[in-house]
C-alpha positions in Angstrom: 134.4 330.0 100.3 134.6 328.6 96.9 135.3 330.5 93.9 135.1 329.6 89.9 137.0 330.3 87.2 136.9 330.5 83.6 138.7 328.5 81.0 138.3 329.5 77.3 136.5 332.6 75.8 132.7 333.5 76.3 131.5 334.1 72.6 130.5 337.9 72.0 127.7 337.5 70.0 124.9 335.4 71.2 123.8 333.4 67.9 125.0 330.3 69.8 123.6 327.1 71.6 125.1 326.2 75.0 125.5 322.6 75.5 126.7 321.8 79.3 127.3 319.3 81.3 124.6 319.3 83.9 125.9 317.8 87.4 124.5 320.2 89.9 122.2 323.2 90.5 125.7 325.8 90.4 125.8 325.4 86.4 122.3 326.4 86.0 123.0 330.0 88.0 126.3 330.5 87.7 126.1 330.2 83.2 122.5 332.0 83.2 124.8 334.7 84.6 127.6 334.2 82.4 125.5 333.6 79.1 123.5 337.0 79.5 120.5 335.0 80.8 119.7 332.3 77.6 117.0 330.7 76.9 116.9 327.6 78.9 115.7 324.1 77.5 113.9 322.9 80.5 111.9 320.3 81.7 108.1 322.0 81.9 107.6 320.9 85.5 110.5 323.1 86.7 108.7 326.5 85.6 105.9 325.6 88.6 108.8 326.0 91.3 108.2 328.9 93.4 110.4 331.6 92.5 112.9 329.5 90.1 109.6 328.9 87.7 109.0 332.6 87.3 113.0 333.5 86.8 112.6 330.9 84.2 110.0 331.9 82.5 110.5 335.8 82.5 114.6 334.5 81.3 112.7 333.1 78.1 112.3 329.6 78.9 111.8 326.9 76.4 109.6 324.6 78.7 109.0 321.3 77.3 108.0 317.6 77.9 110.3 314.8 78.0 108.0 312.3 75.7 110.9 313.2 72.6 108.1 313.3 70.4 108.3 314.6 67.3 105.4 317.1 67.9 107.7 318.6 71.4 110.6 318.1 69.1 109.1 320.9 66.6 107.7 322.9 69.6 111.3 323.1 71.1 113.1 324.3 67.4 110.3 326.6 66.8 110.9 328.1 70.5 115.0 328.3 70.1 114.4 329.9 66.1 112.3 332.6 68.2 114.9 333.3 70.7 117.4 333.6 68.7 115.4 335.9 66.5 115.3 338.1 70.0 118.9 338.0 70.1 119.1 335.4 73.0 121.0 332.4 73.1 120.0 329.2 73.8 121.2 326.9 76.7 120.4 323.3 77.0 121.8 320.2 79.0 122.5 317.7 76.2 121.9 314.7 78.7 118.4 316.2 79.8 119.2 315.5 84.1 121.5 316.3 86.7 124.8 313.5 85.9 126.3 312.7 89.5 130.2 312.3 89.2 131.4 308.6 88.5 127.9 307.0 88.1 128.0 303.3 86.8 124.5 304.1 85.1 124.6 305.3 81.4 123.0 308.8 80.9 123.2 308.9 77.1 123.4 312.2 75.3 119.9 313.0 73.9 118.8 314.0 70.6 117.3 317.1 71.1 120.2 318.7 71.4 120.9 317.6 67.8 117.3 318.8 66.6 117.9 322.5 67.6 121.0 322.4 66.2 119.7 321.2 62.7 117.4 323.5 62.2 118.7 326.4 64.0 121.5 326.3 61.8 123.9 328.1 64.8 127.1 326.9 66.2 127.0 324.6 69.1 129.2 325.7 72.3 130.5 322.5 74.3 130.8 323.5 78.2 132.2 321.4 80.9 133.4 321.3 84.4 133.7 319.9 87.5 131.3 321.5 89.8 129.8 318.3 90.8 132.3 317.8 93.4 131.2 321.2 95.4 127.1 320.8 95.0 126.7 316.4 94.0 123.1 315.9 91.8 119.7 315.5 95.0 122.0 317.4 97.6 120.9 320.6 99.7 124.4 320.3 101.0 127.9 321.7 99.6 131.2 320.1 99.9 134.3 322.4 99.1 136.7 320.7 100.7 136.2 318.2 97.6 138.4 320.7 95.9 141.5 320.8 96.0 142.2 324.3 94.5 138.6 325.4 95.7 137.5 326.9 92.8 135.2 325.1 90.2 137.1 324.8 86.9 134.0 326.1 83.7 135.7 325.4 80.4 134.1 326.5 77.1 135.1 324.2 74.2 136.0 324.9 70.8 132.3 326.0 69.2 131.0 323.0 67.0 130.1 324.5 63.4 126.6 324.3 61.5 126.3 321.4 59.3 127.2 318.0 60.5 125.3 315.3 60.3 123.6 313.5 63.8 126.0 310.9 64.1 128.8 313.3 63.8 127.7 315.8 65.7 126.7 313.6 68.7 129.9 311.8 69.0 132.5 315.0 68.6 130.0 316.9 71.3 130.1 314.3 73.7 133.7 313.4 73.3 134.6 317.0 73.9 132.4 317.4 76.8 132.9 314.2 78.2 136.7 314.0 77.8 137.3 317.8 79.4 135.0 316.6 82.1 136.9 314.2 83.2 140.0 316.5 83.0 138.7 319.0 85.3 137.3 316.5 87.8 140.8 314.5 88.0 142.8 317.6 88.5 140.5 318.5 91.3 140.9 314.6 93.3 
């Protein structure tokens, strides 16, 4: 009984990285769907999931380990270059894990968000929303009545531009994430 909406415009061409907010499972279906099926950064365990794994990997995956090496870094920008070569876009959850809504614990933006971005030389597109109220981080269960208007709010930001430097970049796309976050959850509380 919950519906979603749509704030902002969906780019039209797909030379573009996806940077959402991860709070729940819903994001992960519901923008595979609205992205034409991207190529998700993912943690390499999740493409041995029955079922999920597959739909991963036939989507175009980008499987990696969490160890931020340099070597995984390079594996990970070579992987995004060849996507976007296919004429896929790229999806990736800048904070690496599910968020849950009003955490005390810091889950810092990471940088390999930045990496792909520096050397894929495309536009970043911020995402956020609130669907962490409907469908909380390590729950089977769904809670709609935690919306007011039920309908999850999805907002796609203003697209960050090639060229900044790390610091730069990493402040403005957390600010805008974070900051519209917090908008969408407030209105629905």
């Amino acid at each position: 009984g919950v519906d979603y909406k749509v704030i902002g415009k969906i780019p039209q061409k797909n030379d573009v990285i996806y940077a959402i907010k991860h709070q729940s499972a819903w994001e992960t279906v519901i923008c595979t769907y609205l992205f034409k099926m991207p190529s998700i950064v993912l943690k390499k365990e999740l493409i041995f999931l029955p079922f999920i794994g597959l739909y991963f990997l036939r989507g175009g995956g980008i499987a990696i380990t969490r160890s931020n090496t340099l070597q995984s870094l390079k594996k990970m920008s070579l992987m995004a270059k060849g996507a976007l070569k296919k004429g896929k876009s790229i999806m990736i959850f800048p904070q690496g894990t599910r968020v849950p809504i009003n955490t005390k614990k810091e889950y810092p933006y990471l940088p390999g968000v930045y990496f792909i971005y520096s050397q894929c030389k495309v536009p970043v597109i911020p995402v956020a929303h609130n669907a962490g109220l409907l469908w909380p981080k390590n729950s089977f269960f769904k809670y709609p009545n935690k919306l007011k208007s039920k309908s999850i709010s999805l907002e796609i930001l203003d697209a960050i531009p090639p060229g900044l430097n790390k610091k730069n970049f990493m402040e403005l796309l957390e600010n805008k994430i974070e900051s519209s976050t917090n908008k969408l959850i407030k209105k629905e509380t």
